[in-house]
Backbone as JSON, one array per atom type, in Angstrom:
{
  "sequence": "XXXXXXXXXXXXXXXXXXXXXXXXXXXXXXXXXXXXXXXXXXXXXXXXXXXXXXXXXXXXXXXXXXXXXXXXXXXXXXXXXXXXXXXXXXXXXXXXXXXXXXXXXXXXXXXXXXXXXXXXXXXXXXXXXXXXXXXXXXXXXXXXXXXXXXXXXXXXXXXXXXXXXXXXXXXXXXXXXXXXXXXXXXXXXXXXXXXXXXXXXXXXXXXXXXXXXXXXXXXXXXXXXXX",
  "N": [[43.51, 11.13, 164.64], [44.86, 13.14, 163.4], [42.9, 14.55, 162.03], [42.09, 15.4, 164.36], [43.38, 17.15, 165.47], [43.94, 19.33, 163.48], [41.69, 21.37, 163.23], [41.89, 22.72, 165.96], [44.44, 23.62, 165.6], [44.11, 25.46, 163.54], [42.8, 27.13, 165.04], [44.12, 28.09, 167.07], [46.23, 29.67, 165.58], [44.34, 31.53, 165.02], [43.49, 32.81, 167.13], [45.89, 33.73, 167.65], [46.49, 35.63, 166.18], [45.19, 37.87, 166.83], [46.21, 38.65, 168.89], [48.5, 40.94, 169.53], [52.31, 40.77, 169.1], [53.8, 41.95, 170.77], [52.47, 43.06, 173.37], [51.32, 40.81, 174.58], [51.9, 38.17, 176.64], [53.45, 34.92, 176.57], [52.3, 33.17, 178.64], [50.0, 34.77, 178.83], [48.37, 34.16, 176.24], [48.29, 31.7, 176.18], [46.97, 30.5, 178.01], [44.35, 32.09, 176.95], [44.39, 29.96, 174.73], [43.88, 27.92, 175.78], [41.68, 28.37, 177.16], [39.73, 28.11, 174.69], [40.32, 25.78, 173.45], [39.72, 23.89, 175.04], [37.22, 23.45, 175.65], [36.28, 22.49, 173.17], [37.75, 20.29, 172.9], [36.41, 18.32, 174.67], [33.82, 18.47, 173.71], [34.36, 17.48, 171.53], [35.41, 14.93, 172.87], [32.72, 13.85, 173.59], [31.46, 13.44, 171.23], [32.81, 11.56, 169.97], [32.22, 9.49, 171.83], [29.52, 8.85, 171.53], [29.1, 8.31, 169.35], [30.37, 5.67, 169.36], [28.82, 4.65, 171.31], [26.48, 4.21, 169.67], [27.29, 2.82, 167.53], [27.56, 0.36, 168.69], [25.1, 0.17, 169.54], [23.57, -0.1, 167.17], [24.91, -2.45, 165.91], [24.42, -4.29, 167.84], [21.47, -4.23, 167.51], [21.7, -5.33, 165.04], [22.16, -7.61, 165.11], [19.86, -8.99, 166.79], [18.32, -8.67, 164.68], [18.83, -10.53, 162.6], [18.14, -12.75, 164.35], [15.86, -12.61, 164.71], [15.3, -12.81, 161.94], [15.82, -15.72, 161.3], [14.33, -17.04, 163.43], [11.91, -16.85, 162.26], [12.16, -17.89, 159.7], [12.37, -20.43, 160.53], [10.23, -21.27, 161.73], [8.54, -20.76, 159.23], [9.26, -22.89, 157.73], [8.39, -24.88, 159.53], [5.62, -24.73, 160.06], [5.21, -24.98, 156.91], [5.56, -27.6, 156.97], [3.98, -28.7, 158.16], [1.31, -28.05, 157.09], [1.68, -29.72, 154.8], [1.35, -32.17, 156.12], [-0.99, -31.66, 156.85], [-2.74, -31.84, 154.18], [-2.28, -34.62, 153.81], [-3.09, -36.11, 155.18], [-5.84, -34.91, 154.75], [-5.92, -35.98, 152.12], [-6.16, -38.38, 152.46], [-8.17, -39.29, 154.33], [-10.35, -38.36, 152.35], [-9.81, -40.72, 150.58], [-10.95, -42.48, 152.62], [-13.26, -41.71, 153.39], [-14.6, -41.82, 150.3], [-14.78, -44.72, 150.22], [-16.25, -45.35, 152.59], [-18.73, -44.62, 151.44], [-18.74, -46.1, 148.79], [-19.65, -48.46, 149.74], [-21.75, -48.04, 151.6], [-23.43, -47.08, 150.19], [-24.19, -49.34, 148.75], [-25.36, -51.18, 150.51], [-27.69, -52.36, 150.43], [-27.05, -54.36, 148.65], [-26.06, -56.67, 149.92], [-25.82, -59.88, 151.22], [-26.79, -62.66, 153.25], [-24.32, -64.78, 154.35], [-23.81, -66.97, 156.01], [-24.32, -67.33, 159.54], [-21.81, -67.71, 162.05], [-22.23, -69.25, 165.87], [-21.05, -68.28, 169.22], [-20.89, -69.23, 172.02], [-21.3, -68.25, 175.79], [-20.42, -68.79, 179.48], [-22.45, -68.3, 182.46], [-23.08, -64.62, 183.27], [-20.28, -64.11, 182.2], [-17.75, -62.49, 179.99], [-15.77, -64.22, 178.45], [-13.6, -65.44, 176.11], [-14.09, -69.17, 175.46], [-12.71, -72.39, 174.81], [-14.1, -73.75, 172.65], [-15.15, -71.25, 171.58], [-12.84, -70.13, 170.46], [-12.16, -71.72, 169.05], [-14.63, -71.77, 166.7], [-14.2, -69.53, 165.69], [-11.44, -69.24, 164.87], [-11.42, -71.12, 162.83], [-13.22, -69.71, 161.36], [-11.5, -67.39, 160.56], [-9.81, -68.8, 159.15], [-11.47, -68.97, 157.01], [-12.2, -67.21, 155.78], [-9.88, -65.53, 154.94], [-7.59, -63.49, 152.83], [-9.85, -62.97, 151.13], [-12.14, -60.69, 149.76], [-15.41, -58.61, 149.37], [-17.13, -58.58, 151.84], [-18.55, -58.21, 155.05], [-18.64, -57.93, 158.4], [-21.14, -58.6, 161.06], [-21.09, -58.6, 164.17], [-23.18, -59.65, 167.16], [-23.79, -59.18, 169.99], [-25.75, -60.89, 172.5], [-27.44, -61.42, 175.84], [-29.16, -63.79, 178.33], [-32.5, -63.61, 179.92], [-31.7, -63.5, 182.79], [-30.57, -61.06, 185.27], [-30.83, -57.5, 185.73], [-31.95, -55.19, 183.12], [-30.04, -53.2, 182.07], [-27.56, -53.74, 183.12], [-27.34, -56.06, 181.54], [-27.03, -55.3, 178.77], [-24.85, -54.12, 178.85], [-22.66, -56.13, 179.22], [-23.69, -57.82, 176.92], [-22.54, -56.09, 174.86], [-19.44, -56.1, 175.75], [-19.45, -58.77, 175.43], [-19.9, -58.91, 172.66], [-17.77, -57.47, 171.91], [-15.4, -59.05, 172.82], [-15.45, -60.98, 170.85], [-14.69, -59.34, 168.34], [-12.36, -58.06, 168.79], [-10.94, -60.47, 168.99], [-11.06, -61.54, 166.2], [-10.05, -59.22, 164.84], [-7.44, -59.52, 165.65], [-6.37, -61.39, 164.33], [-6.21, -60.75, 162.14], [-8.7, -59.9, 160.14], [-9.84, -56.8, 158.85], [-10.37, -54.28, 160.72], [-12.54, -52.58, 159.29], [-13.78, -53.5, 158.21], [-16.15, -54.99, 160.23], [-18.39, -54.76, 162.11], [-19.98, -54.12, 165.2], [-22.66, -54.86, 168.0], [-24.32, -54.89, 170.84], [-27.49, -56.07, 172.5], [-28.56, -57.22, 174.63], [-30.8, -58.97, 176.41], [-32.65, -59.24, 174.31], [-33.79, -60.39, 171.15], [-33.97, -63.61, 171.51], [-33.43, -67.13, 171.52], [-33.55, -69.3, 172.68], [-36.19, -70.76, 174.72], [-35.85, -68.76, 178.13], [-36.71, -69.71, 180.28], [-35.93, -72.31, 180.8], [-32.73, -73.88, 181.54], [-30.73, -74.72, 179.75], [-31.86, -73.65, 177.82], [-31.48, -70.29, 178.44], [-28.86, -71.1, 178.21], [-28.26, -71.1, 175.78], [-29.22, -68.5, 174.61], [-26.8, -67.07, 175.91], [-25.0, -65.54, 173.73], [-22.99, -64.78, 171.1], [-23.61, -64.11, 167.89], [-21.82, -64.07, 164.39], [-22.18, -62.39, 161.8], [-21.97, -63.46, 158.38], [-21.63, -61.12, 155.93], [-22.57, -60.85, 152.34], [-21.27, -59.98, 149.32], [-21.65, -59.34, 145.4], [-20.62, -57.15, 144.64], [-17.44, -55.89, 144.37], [-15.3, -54.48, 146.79]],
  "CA": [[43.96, 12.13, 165.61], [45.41, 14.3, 163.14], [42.01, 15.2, 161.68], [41.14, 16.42, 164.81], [44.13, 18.7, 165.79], [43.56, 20.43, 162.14], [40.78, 22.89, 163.76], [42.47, 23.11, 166.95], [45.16, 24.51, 165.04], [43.8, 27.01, 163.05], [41.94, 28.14, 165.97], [45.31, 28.59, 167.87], [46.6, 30.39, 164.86], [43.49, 32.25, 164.73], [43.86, 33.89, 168.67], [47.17, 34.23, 168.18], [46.67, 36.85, 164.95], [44.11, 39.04, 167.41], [46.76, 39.55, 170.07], [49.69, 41.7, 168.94], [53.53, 40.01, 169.88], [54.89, 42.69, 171.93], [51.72, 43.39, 173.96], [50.97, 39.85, 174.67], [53.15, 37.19, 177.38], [53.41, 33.8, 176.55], [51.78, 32.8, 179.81], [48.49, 34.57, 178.74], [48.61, 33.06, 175.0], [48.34, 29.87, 176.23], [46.02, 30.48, 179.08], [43.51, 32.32, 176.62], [43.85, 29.27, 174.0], [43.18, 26.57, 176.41], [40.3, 28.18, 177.62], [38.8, 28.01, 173.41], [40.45, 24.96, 173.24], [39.33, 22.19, 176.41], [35.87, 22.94, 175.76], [36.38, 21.57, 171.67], [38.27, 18.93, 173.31], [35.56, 17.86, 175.71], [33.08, 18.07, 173.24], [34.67, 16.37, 170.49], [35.01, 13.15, 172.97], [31.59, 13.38, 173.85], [30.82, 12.85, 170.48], [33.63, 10.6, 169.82], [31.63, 8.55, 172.8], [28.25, 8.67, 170.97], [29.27, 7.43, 168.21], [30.72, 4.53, 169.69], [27.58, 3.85, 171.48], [25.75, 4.05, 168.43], [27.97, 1.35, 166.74], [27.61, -0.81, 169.67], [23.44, -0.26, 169.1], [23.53, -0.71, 165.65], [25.2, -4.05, 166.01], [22.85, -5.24, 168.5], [20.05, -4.41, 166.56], [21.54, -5.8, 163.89], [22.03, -9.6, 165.73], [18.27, -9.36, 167.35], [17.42, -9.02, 163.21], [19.23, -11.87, 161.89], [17.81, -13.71, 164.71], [14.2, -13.23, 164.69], [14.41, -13.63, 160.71], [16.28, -17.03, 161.83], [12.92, -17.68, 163.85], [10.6, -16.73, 161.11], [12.4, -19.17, 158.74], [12.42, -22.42, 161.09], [8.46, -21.34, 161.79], [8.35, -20.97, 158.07], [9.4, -24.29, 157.39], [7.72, -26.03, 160.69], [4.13, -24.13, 158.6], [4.99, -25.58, 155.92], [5.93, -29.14, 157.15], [2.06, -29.46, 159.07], [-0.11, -27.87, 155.91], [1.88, -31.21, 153.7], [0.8, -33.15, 156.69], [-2.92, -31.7, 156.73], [-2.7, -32.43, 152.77], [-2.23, -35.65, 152.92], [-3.94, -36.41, 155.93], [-7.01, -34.61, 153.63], [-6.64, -36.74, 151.27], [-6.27, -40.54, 152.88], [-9.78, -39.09, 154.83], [-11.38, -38.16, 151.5], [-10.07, -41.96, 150.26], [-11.87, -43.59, 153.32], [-14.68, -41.52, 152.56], [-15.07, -42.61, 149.33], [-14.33, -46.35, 150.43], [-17.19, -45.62, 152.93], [-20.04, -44.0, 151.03], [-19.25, -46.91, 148.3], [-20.42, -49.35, 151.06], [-22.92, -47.48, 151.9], [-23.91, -47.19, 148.5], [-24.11, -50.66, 147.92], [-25.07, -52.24, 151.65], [-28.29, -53.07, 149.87], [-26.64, -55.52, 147.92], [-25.34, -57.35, 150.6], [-27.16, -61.3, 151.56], [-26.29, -62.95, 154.46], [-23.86, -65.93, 154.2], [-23.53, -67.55, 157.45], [-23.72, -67.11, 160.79], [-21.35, -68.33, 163.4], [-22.47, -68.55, 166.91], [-20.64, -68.98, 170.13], [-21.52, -69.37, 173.36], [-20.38, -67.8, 177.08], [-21.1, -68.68, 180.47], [-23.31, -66.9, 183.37], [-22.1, -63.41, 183.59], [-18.77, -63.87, 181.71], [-17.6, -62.03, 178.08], [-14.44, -64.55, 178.04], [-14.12, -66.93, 175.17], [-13.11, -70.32, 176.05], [-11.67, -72.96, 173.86], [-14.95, -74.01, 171.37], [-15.06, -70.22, 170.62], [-11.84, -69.94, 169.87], [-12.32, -72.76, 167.5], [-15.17, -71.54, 165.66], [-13.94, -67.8, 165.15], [-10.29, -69.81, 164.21], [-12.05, -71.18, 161.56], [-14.05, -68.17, 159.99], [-10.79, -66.43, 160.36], [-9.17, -69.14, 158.01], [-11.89, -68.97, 156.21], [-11.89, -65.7, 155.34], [-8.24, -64.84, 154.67], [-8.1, -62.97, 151.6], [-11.27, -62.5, 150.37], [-13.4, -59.24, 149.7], [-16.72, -58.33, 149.1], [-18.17, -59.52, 152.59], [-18.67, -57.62, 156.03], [-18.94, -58.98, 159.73], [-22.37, -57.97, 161.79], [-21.02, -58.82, 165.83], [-23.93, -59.32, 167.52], [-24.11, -59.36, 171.39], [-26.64, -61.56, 173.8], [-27.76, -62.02, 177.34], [-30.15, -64.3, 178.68], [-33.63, -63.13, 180.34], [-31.75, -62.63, 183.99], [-30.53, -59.98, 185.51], [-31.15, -56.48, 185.05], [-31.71, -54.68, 182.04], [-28.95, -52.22, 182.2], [-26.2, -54.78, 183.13], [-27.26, -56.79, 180.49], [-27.03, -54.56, 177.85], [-23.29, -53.78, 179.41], [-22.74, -57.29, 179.31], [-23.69, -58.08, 176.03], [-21.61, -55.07, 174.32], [-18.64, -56.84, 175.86], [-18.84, -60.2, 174.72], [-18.97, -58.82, 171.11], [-16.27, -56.51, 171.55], [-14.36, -59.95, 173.03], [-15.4, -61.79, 169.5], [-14.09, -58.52, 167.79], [-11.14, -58.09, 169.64], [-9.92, -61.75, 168.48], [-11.04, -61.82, 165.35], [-9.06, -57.93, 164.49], [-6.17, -59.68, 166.2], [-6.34, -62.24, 164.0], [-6.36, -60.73, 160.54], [-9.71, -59.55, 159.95], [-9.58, -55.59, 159.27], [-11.51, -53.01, 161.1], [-13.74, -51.71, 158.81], [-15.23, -55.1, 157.45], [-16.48, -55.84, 161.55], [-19.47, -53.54, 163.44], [-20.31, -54.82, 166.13], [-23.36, -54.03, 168.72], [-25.16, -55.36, 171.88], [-28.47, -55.92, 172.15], [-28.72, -57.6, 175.79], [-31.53, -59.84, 176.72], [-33.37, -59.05, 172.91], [-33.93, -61.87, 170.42], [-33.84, -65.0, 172.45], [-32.82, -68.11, 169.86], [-34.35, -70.21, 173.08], [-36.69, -70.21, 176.14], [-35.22, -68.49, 178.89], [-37.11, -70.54, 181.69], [-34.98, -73.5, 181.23], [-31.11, -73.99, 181.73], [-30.84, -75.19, 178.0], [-32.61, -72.2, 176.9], [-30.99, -69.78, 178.81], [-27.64, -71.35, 177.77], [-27.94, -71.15, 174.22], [-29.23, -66.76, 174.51], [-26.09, -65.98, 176.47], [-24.23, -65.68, 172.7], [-22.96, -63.78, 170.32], [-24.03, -64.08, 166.29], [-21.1, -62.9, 163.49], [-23.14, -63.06, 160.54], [-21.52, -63.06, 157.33], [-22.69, -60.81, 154.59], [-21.07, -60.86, 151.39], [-22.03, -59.16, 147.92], [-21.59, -59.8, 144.17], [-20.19, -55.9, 143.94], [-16.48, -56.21, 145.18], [-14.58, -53.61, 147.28]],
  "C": [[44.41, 13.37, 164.89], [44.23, 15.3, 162.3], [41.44, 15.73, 162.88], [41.92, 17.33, 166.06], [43.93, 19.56, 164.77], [42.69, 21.62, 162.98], [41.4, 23.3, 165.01], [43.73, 23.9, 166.21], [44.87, 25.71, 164.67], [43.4, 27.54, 163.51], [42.71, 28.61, 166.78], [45.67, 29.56, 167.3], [45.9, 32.21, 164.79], [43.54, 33.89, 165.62], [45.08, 34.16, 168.69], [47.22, 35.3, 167.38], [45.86, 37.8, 165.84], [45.24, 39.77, 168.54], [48.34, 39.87, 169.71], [51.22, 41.12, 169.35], [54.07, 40.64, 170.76], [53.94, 43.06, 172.95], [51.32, 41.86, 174.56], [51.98, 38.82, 175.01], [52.44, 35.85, 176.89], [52.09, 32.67, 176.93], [50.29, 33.01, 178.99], [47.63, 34.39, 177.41], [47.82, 32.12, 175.4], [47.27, 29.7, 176.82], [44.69, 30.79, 178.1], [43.49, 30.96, 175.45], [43.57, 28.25, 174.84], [41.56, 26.73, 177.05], [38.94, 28.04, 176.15], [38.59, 26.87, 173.72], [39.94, 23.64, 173.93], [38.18, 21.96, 176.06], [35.29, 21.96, 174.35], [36.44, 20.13, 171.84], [36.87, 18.09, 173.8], [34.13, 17.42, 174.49], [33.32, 17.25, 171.58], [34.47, 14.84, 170.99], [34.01, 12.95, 173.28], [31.08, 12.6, 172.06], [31.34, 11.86, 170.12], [32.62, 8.76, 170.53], [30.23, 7.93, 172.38], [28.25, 7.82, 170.13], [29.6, 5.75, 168.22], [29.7, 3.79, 170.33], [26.69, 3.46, 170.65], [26.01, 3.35, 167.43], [27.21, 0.44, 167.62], [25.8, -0.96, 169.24], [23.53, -0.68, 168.1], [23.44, -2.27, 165.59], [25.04, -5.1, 166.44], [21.74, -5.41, 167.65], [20.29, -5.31, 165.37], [21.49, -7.58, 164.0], [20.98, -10.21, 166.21], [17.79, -9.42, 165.78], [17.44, -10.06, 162.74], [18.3, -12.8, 163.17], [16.46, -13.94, 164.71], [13.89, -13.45, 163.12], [14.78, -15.06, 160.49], [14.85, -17.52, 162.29], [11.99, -17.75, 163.04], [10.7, -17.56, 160.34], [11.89, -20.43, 159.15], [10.75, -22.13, 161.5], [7.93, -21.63, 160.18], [7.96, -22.61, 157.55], [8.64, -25.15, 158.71], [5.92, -25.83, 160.16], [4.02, -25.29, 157.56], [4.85, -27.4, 156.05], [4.31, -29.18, 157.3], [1.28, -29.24, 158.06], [0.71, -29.26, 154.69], [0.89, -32.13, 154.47], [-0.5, -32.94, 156.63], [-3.38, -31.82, 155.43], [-2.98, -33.54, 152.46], [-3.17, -36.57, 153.8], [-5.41, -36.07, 155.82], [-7.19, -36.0, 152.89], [-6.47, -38.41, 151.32], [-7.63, -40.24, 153.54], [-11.0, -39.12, 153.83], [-11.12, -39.88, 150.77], [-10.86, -42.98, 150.97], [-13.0, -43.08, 152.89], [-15.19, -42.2, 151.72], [-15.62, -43.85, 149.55], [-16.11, -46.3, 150.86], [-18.59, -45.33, 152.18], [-20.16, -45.15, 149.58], [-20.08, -48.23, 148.95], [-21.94, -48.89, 151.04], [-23.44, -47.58, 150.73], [-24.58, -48.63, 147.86], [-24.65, -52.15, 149.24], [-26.48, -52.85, 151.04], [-28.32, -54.22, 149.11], [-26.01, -56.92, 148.33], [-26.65, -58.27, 151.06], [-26.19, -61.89, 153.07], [-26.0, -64.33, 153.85], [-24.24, -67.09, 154.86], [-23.66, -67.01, 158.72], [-23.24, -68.33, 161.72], [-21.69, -68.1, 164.79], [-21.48, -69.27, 168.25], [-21.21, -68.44, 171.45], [-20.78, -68.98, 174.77], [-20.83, -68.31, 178.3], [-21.92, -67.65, 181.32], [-22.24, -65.9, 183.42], [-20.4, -63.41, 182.91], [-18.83, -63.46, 180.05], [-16.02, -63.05, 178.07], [-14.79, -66.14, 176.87], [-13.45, -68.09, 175.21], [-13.31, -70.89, 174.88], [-12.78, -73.45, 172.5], [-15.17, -72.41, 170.78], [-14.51, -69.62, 170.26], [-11.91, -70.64, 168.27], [-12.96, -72.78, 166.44], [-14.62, -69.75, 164.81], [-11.98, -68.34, 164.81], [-11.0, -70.41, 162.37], [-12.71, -70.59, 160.48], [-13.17, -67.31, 159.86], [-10.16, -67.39, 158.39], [-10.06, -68.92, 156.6], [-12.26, -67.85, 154.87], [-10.96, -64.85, 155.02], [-8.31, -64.98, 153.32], [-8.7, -62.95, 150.74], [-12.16, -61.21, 150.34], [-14.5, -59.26, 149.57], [-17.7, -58.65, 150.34], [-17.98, -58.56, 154.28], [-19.56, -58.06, 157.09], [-20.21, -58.14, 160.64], [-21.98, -58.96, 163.08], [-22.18, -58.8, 166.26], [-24.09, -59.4, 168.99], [-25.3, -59.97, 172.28], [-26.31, -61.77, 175.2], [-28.85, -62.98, 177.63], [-30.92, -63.88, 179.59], [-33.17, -62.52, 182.17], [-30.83, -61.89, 184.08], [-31.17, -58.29, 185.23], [-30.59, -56.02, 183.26], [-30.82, -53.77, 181.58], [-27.9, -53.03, 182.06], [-26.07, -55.53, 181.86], [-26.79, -56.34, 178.89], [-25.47, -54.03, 177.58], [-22.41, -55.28, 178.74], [-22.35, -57.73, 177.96], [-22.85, -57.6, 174.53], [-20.25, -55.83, 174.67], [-18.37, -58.09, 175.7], [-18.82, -60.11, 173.08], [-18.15, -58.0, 171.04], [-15.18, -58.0, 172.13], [-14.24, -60.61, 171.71], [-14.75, -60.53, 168.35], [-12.96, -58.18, 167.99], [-10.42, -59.6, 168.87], [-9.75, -61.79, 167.24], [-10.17, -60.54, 164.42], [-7.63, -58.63, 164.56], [-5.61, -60.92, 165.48], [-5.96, -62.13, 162.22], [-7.36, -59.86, 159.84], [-9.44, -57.94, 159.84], [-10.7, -55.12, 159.64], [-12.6, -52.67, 160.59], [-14.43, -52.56, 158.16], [-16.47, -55.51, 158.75], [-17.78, -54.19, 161.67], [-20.42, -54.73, 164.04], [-21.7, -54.1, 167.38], [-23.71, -54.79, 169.64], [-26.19, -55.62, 172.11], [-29.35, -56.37, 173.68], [-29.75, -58.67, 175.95], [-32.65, -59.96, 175.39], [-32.67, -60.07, 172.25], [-33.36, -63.01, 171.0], [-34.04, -65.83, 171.49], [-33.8, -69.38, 170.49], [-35.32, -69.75, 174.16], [-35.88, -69.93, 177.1], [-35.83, -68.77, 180.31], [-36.37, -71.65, 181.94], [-33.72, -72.89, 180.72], [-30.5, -73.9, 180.58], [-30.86, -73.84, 177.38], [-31.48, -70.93, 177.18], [-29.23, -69.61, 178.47], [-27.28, -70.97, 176.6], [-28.43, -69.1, 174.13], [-28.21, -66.46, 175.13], [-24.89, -66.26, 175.06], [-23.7, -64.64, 172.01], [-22.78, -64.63, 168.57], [-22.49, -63.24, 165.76], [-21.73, -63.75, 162.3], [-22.64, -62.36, 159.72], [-21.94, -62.23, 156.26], [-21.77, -60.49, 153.37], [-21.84, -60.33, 150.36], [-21.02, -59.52, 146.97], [-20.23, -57.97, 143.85], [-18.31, -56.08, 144.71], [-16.08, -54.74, 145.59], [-13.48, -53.41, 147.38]]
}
């Protein structure tokens, strides 16, 4: 406050040296410095007022900064987290790769062991209790061992349509795949396919016959090269 009577002063001082003491009342002294003086006033608190708004911006601006470089950080780091994850998730893809293209590499080398076959009724993919028993047994038999990969094969017998059958047959080796996954067996040793009323084992004019094509084949194949 007292820096900013200083000019108001000397500007009182100033009008008071122009008007002589004995020619000059009190009254119109005062009257001629207030009319220098109000308008100083007036515009001193305008600026006084500016200024204060111009803090108040400032200090906004300055809390919207910190906060969007707050956002940029936690994006920073949420960036960075997903390119580790697409890193590593690279390179367990480029290890199956590998895995697979040695397979591949090598399915020539593969003989056929065994096949197990079981058997379904008309129209049903469910496996009742003898083909539990044989796919129980090729499970035990097969617990931890390598070098050997499962060929599912799907059958129908000669009736119905060819469409259904083909439906049909896809689902009773995804039921023998389904148990045998659930059992131990991993994923990528099994492929499985359908084939529907194709390669018939018997005649499909008799009951017999007909009985023994509604099956499904898992035929062992195993190789000398291990995996």
């Amino acid at each position: 406050m007292a820096s900013r009577r200083t000019p108001i002063l000397l500007l009182t001082i100033a009008i008071l040296s122009m008007f002589p003491v004995g020619c000059a009342t009190k009254k119109y002294v005062r009257h001629r410095i207030d009319e220098r003086v109000a308008p100083l006033e007036n515009r001193t608190g305008e600026l006084e007022e500016t200024s204060r708004r111009n803090s108040a911006d400032i200090q906004r601006l300055d809390g919207e900064v910190n906060e969007a470089r707050a956002r940029a950080d936690k994006a920073q780091v949420t960036a960075d987290a997903a390119t580790a994850k697409a890193v590593d998730a690279s390179a367990k893809a480029d290890k199956v790769n590998t895995r697979v293209d040695k397979l591949v590499e090598n399915i020539d080398a593969y003989t056929l062991l065994k096949t197990v076959t079981v058997n379904f009724m008309v129209n049903r993919d469910l496996l009742d209790d003898t083909a539990i028993s044989e796919l129980s047994a090729l499970v035990a038999e097969l617990r931890g061992k390598k070098g050997y990969v499962l060929d599912i094969q799907g059958y129908t017998d000669a009736t119905g349509a060819d469409k259904k059958n083909m439906m049909l047959s896809d689902r009773r080796a995804r039921a023998v795949y389904q148990y045998l996954a659930e059992n131990g067996v991993p994923l990528f040793r099994m492929n499985l396919l359908g084939f529907g009323k194709g390669q018939p084992v018997a005649d499909n004019d008799s009951r017999e016959g007909r009985a023994q094509n509604r099956r499904v084949e898992v035929r062992v194949m195993v190789t000398q090269i291990r995996d």
